[in-house]
C-alpha positions, 0 to 999 in steps of 0.5 A: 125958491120964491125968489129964484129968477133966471137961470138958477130958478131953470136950474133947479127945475132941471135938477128937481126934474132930473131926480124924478126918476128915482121915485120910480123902480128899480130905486123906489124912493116913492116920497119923491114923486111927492116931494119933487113936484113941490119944488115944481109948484113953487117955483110956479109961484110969483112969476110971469107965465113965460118964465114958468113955461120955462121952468116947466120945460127944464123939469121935464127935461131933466125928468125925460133925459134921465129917466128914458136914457134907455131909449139910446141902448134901444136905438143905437146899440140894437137899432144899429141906428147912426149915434145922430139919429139916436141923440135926434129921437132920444131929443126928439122925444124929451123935447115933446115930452118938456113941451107938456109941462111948458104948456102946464106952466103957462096955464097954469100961472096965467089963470093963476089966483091970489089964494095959494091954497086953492092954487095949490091944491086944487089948481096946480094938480087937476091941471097936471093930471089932466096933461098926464093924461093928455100925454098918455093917449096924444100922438100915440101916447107915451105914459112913462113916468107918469107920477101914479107909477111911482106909488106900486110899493106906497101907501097909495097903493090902494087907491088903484082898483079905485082911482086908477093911475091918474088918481094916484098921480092926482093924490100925489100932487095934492100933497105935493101942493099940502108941503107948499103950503106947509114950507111956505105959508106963514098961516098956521090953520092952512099948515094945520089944514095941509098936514090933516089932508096929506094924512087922510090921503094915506089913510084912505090908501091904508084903508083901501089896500086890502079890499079884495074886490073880487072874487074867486072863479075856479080852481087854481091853475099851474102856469109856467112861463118860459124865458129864452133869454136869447141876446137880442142882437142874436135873435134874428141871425140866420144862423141861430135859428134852429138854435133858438126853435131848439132852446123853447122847445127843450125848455117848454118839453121840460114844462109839459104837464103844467096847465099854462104854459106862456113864452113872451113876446115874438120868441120864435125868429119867424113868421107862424107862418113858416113854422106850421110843422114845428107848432103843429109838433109842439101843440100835439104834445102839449095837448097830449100831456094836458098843457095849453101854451100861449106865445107871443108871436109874429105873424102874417095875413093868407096874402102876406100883405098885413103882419101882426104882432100877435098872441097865440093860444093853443089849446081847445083850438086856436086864438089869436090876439093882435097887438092894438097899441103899436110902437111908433118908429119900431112897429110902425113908421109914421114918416116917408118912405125913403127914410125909413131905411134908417129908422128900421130895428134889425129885431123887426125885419117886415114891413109895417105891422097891422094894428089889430082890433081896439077890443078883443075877446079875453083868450081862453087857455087852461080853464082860464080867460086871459086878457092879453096885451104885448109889451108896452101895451100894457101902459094904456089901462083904459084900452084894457078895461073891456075885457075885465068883464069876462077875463080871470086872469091879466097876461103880458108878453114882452121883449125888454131885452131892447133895452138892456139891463138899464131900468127900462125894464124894472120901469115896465114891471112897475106899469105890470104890476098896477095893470093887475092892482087895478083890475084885482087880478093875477098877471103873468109876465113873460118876457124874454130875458126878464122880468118874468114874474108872477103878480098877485091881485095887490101888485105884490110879485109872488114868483120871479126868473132869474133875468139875462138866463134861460129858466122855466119858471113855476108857480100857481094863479087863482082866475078871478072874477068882479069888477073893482071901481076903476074897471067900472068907470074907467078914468072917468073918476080921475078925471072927472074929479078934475074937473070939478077942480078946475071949476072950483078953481075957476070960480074961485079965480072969479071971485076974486076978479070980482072983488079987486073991481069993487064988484 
């Protein structure tokens, strides 16, 4: 790999790239996302920075342009979007994420230093975990795919309630640099050396897994989260509304009885505000039977000027939680007017919606304090962590059927699931045709609904409460810890400046 130039070292970048995908669900090859960015790394080695910006950029694209194909179902075939404006901002997108790990490899080789093993192990990876992160909050930020997703059913598992996300992506790619070493460098101790680290890097993950973090808050509580399974290039036809108000309310009346009671993300095809005598019904008789529910759901300010994408809670009163973290392009529109008629999605057929505020108080239902998010907000750990100080129990309402059954959704769950092995708590995961699941504190899914149908699934949550490490200091660690690698790395390139001039 050391000796590939031109094309075939962009080549085999693109081709590595194009393989990271399988590293994460629904394929699960979780060892890829260490061994694919070995590839990365040492096709980084004895070349010119332009040349490994290029290669970085290839790795992304073929990385992106597998991995969110998706995005095209979203756009074009529910979005009704022209096929050119669909390639535009799927290309659009790998483009923006490719320039990233361009940006990587130029920096990364033009600061590079003599010593592979410093290069590799420390260099290499506190600057990829840095631009991950970078990524993750940059222009609205776009997580996907980031490396520590990969790692929900490894032995890096437990690192999360310690390290987080990005403290996963950083072990990843410092074993990723201990197999650089291993393969390529001909000193026996540093192969020795490597081997040793990438054994205790599992080893403190086998450790960690079974921690528990936090503690028991109550009693366990009934949840059943109801899947409508309603097409989504039907939802927002007039004439299947009332079907559709029908088909949760004769699922939810079937539920009465259950303590929580959850629908996902905007299952009504209206505003609450048009629906007050059918909520008011359903509320009455879920108080009756001694039921809370909470449902995503849309919903307009008194003056109809602002929309929210939002979370209702109906129980001892009502609250709301507004979704934060908007969908740049499906949400909101962050270009002119007059071409927005192109890029409006059918299933979102108001005006821009209002981002609601950055911290929000956990919603109280059935005994619980439920730390709400809608759909992919829950790829932003960071924002989250506030109300883990009071929340015993995580909840995400969702619409993956954008996506149809491609691994867009399965990619989602995996995000779900290492939102609730951060924060040591029980998640419940509506979604409106799946997956709808139940997670446990460990990640591990404890109940599922059969996907593409209508179901009410049952299961059981204990609330929870302590914070894990990660809720304490947030992303400070991981970062915080590359930091101190980039310095390391830094003095060391230094020093060896230093002696090349006699110094």
């Amino acid at each position: 790999m050391e000796r590939l130039t031109g094309w075939r070292a962009g080549l085999l970048a693109l081709i590595a790239g194009a393989a990271m995908p399988l590293a994460f669900a629904p394929f699960d090859y979780w060892w890829l996302a260490c061994l694919l960015p070995a590839v990365q790394v040492a096709l980084w080695l004895d070349c010119a920075p332009r040349a490994a910006a290029w290669r970085g950029f290839w790795f992304a694209a073929g990385q992106f342009g597998v991995g969110t194909y998706w995005l095209y179902i979203s756009i074009h075939g529910f979005g009704q979007a022209p096929i050119w404006l669909a390639l535009l901002l799927m290309l659009a997108l790998v483009a923006i994420m490719s320039l990233y790990q361009a940006l990587l490899g130029w920096v990364a080789v033009r600061w590079r230093m003599r010593s592979l093993p410093i290069f590799a192990l420390l260099w290499v990876p506190a600057l990829w975990t840095m631009v991950e992160w970078l990524r993750g909050w940059l222009l609205s930020g776009f997580s996907w795919l980031s490396l520590g997703y990969s790692q929900t059913d490894s032995p890096l598992a437990g690192l999360a309630p310690v390290a987080g996300m990005y403290g996963i992506t950083l072990a990843c790619l410092v074993i990723a640099g201990a197999l650089v070493l291993v393969v390529g460098r001909p000193v026996l101790w540093h192969r020795i050396a490597a081997l040793v680290l990438v054994s205790a890097i599992f080893l403190a993950g086998k450790f960690l897994a079974p921690i528990p973090w936090s503690t028991v808050a109550g009693r366990e509580v009934g949840v059943a989260i109801i899947q409508g399974a309603i097409p989504q290039d039907e939802k927002w036809l007039t004439e299947n509304h009332d079907a559709t108000l029908k088909r949760y309310r004769d699922l939810t009346v079937s539920a009465f009885g259950t303590p929580l009671i959850v629908w996902p993300e905007a299952a009504a095809p209206d505003l609450v505000n048009n629906l007050g005598g059918y909520f008011s019904a359903l509320y009455d008789e879920a108080q009756a039977r001694g039921s809370a529910i909470v449902m995503g759901a849309l919903r307009a300010d008194d003056q109809e000027k602002n929309y929210y994408n939002s979370v209702l809670a109906l129980d001892d009163g009502v609250r709301w939680y507004d979704k934060h973290h908007l969908v740049p392009f499906a949400e909101f529109f962050p270009v002119p007017k007059f071409v927005r008629s192109w890029l409006r999605l059918m299933s979102l057929p108001y005006s821009d919606f209002t981002h609601g505020a950055a911290q929000q108080a956990p919603l109280p239902a059935a005994g619980l304090l439920l730390s709400a998010s809608v759909c992919y907000e829950d790829a932003y750990a960071a924002t989250q962590l506030p109300a883990l100080t009071t929340a015993t129990a995580l909840v995400n309402v969702t619409n993956d059927a954008w996506f149809g059954a491609s691994s867009a959704r399965y990619q989602h769950l995996q995000i779900s699931r290492l939102r609730a092995m951060e924060a040591r708590r029980y998640l419940v995961r509506a979604a409106n045709d799946g997956v709808s699941v139940v997670v446990d504190p460990f990640g591990t899914v404890v109940a599922r609904a059969p996907e593409f149908q209508p179901a009410v699934l049952r299961s059981k949550l204990t609330p929870l409460k302590g914070l894990t490490p990660f809720a304490r200091s947030g992303n400070f660690g991981p970062l915080g810890l590359c930091a101190a690698m980039l310095l390391a790395g830094g003095w060391w390139r230094r020093r060896e400046l230093l002696q090349g001039r006699g110094v």
